[in-house]
Structures are given as C-alpha cells and as structure tokens.
C-alpha positions in Angstrom: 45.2 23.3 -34.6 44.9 21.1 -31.8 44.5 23.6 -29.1 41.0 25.0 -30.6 40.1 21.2 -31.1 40.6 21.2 -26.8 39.0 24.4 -26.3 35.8 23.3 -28.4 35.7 19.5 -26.9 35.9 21.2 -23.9 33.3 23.5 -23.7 30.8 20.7 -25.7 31.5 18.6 -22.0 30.4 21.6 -19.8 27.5 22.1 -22.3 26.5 18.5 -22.2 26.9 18.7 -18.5 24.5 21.3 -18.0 22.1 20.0 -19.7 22.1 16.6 -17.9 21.5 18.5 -14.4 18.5 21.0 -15.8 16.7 17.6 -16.8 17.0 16.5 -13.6 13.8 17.8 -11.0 15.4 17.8 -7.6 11.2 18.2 -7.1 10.5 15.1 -8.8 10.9 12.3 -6.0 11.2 8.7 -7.3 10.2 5.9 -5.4 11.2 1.9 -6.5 8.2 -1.1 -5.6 9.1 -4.8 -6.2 7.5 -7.6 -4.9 4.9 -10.5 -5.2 1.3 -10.7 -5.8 0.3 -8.1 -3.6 2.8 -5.1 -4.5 2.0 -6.3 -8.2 -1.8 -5.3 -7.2 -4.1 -8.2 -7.1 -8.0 -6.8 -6.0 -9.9 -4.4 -8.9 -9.7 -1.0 -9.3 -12.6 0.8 -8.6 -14.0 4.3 -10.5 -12.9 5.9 -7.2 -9.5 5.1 -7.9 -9.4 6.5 -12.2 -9.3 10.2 -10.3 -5.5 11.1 -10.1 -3.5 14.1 -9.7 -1.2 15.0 -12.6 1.2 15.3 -10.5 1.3 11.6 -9.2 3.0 9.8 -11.9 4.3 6.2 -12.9 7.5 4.9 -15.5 5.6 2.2 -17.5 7.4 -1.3 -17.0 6.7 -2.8 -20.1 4.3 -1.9 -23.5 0.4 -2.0 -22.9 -1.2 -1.4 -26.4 -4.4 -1.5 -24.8 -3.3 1.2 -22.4 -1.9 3.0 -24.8 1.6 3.2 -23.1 4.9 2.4 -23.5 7.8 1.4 -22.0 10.3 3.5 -20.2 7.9 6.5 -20.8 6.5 8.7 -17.5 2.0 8.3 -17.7 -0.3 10.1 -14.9 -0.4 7.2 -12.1 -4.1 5.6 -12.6 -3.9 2.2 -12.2 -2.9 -0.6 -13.0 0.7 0.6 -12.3 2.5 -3.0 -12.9 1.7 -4.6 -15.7 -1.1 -4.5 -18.2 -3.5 -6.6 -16.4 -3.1 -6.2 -12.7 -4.6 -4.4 -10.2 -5.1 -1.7 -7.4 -1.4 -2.0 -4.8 -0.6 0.0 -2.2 1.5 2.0 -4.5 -1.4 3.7 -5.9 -2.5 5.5 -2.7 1.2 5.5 -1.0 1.8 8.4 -4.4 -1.8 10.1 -3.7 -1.1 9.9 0.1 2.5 12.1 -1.2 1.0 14.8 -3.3 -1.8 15.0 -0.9 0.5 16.4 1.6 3.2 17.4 0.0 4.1 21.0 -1.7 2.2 21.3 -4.5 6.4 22.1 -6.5 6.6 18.0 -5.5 6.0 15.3 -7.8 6.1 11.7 -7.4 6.7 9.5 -9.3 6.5 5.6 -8.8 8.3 2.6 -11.0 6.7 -1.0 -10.3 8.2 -4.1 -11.3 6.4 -7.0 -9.3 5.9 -10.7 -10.2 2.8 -12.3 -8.0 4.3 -15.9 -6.4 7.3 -14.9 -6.4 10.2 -15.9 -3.9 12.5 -13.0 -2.5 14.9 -14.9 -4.3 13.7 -13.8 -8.0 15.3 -10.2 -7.4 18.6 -11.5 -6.0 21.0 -9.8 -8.8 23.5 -13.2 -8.8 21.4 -15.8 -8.4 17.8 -15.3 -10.2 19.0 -17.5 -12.6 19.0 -20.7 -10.6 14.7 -19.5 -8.9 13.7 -19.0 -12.1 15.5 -22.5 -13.6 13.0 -24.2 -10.6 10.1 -22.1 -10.8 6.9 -23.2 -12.5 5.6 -22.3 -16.2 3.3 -19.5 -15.3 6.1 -17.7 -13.2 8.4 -18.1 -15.8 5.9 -16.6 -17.8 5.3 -13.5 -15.5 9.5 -13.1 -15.4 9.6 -13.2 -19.2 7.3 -10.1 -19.1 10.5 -8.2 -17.4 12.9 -9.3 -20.1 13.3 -12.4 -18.3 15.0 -10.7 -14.9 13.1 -8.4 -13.0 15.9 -7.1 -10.9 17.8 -6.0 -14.1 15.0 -4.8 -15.2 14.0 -2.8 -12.4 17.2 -1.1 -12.3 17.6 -0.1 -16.1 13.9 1.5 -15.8 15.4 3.6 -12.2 18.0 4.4 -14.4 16.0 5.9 -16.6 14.3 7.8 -14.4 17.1 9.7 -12.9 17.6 11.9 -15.9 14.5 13.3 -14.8 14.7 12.9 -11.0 15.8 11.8 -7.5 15.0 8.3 -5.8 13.8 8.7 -2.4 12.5 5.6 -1.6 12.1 1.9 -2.1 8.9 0.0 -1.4 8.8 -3.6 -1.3 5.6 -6.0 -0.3 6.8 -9.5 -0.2 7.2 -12.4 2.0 3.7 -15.0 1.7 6.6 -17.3 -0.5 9.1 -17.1 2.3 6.7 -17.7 5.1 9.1 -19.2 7.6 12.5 -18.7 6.1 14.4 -16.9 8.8 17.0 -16.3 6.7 14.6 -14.0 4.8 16.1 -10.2 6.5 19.2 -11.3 5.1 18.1 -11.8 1.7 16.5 -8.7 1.8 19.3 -6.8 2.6 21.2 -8.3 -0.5 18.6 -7.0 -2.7 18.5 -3.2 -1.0 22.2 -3.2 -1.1 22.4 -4.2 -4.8 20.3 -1.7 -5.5 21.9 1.1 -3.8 24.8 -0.1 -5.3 23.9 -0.2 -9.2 22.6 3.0 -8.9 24.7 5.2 -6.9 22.3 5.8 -3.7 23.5 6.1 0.0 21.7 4.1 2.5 20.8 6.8 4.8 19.2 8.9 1.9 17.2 5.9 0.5 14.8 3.8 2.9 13.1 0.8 2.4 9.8 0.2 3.3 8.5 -3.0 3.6 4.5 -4.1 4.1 3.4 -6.9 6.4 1.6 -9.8 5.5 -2.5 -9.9 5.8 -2.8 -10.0 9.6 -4.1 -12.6 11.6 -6.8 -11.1 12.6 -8.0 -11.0 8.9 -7.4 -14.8 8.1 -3.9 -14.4 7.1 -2.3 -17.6 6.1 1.3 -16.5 6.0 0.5 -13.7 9.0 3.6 -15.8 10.7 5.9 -14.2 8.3 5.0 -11.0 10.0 7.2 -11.7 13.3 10.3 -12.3 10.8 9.3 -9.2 9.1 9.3 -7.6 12.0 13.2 -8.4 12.6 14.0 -6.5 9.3 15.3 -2.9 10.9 17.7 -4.8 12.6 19.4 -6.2 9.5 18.7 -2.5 7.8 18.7 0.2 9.6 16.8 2.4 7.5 13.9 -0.1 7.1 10.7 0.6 8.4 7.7 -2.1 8.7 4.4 -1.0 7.6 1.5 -2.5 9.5 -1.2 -4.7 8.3 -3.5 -4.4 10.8 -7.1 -4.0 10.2 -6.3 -3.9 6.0 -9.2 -5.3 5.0 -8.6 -8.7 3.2 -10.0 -11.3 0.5 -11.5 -15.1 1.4 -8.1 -16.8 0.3 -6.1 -15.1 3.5 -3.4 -14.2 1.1 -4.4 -10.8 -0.8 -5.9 -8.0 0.4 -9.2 -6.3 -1.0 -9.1 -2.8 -2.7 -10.1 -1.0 0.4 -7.4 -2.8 2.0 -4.7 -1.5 -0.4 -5.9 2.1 0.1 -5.0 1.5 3.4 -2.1 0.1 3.4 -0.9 2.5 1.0 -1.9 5.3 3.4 0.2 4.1 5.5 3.1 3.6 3.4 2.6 7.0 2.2 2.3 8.3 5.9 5.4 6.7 7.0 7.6 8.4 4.4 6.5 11.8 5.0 7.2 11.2 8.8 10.9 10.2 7.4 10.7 13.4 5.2 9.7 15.4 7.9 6.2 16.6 6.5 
C-alpha cells in the first residue's frame, strides 16, 4: 500500500512544481525602489502622467480604498506608486522609459516601498528597530504604514512577486538624511546584500541603481552628499549613479519638481537598458 502512496505523492510534487514555473514570466522583469522623500514621490502628478501602458505595472504596498487597490495585488502603474497619498518619482518614468524601448513580450513591473525623511538606517534588516525607537512621531507614523518595518516589508511584497516574475533591478533614491556621513556606501551595501540574500539573487544579475541628490546647480541643500554618492561603485560593483544634473527642482533645494522626476526617471530607465543591452 505504501508504494502507490510514493508513486502518487510523487507525481503531486512534479505537478505542483510545474505549476510554480508556468506562473512565473521570465518576460515580466521586476524591479525594487526604497528610499526617502523623493523615491516615495513628493511633486504632483500631472494629467500627462494618468496615460500608461498596460504593460507597465506596480505591486500595491499597502490598501488604498480610495484607489480602489489592494495590497500585494499587481495594478497598471499610474501614479502614485507608493502609498496612497504621494506623488509623481522617478519610478514612474524609469517603467515607461522600459516599455518604451523594450520588446513589446517585456513587462515591467515596479514595487515601491519608500518612507520621506528617512535615514538609510530605516531599511537596515538588524537594526531598524533602534532608528525607528529615535525617530520623530510623524516618521513613526509613515513606518507603521509598512507594518512597522519597511525592509521586511519590502521583501515579503518581492516575494510575492516572484511567483509571477524575475527581479532585475533595485532602485534606490536616498541620502538628503545622511548628508555627510561617509560611512554611508557602507550602509548601503548592507541593505543590497540583505536583500540579495533574503531573496535568492546574485549580485551580478541584480544592480543597484542609485539617484543623486538635487544638484547644486539647482539649489541643492544636501548636493554635498553627491561626492559620497559618487564613491558608491567602489563599495558595489554593480552600482551605478544616476545623475542629477539639470533635474529641475522645487524652492526648498530638497525635492525635485514633476518635470524633474521625468527626468530623472529617464535616466534611470536609460541606464538599465544600457546594462540590459537594449
């Protein structure tokens, strides 16, 4: 009796197994975007922005009645893609700069998870705890939004989204709260290796992509974190830095305006199909 029991068990695993790989789209390319303020998407979205293709899409980061999505579920990409209330990032024209260019069998997808005035130190997987324990009320609100840790957060929604496809990329746009801190590149490598880490990617298949600060040329007030930014590929190998220059920005130096973001996007967008090879 036990033998059939085997041969059954058995062939339920390969059956099982086989239908875990069809759900995955090798076509479907994931990207990850943490960050502060402006990854989270701080200027307003404009009617030019409401037109996307179905083929750019985003993994909602937490319930948004009034968007009428939900959590952990895949939505065409028009913004906001963080949270309910945000606004236009570079993400949103990093995933139209994508499907713009590549095959139209691609898609791209895009998961967010960003908390404006944030340290680098919120998405360090071992020691969030002791940030957040500092960090001011309305932060603490922003973090609670994520379950109360982004990082995990982050990686149960990429989790998710490799039943249905294949991270390519991460994005990350943060450093105005660590202007100065040298030890920043560092930190940063933590976070990338963590995540590579919890979920099973190789280095050299995944890159990071990381956004300078608003320029100096624009008013920038932390455009001195740019130079430590700059070190980043030398602590990473597979980082690349994504210029600022001539992003348009906002009066308080810190956040750049929606024309800005489309920019800066492009060229987020345009530096991983150079790594692609379109």
């Amino acid at each position: 009796m036990k033998e059939p029991f085997k041969k059954i068990s058995l062939a339920l695993v390969i059956m099982a197994m086989g239908f875990s790989s069809q759900a995955q789209d090798k076509n479907f390319y994931i990207f990850l975007a943490f960050g502060q303020s402006n990854m989270e998407g701080a200027a307003k979205f404009e009617e030019q922005d409401m037109d996307v293709d179905p083929r750019f899409q985003v993994l909602q980061s937490i319930d948004c009645s009034g968007l009428d999505r939900q959590k952990g579920n895949w939505y065409p990409a028009v913004p906001p893609l963080t949270r309910c209330h945000t606004g236009l990032t570079p993400v949103d024209y990093f995933g139209r700069t994508l499907v713009k260019n590549l095959p139209d069998s691609i898609r791209v997808g895009v998961i967010n998870v960003s908390v404006g005035g944030c340290r680098i130190e919120l998405f360090e997987r071992d020691n969030y705890k002791a940030y957040v324990e500092t960090a001011p009320d309305w932060l603490k609100n922003m973090v609670k939004e994520y379950d109360g840790n982004p990082y995990h957060h982050l990686v149960a929604l990429a989790k998710t989204a490799q039943n249905d496809g294949v991270i390519k990329g991460i994005l990350l746009h943060q450093g105005e709260s660590n202007t100065g801190d040298k030890a920043w590149p560092q930190k940063v490598k933590g976070v990338y290796q963590n995540l590579l880490a919890d979920l099973g990617l190789a280095s050299e298949e995944v890159p990071l992509l990381a956004g300078e600060m608003v320029s100096a040329e624009q008013g920038g007030k932390c455009a001195s974190m740019n130079a430590i930014i700059a070190t980043l590929p030398e602590v990473i190998p597979n980082a690349h830095v994504i210029s600022s220059e001539d992003c348009e920005a906002v009066s308080d130096g810190l956040h750049f305006s929606a024309a800005g973001y489309r920019k800066l996007g492009r060229r987020y967008g345009a530096q991983m199909l150079s790594i692609i090879g379109k």
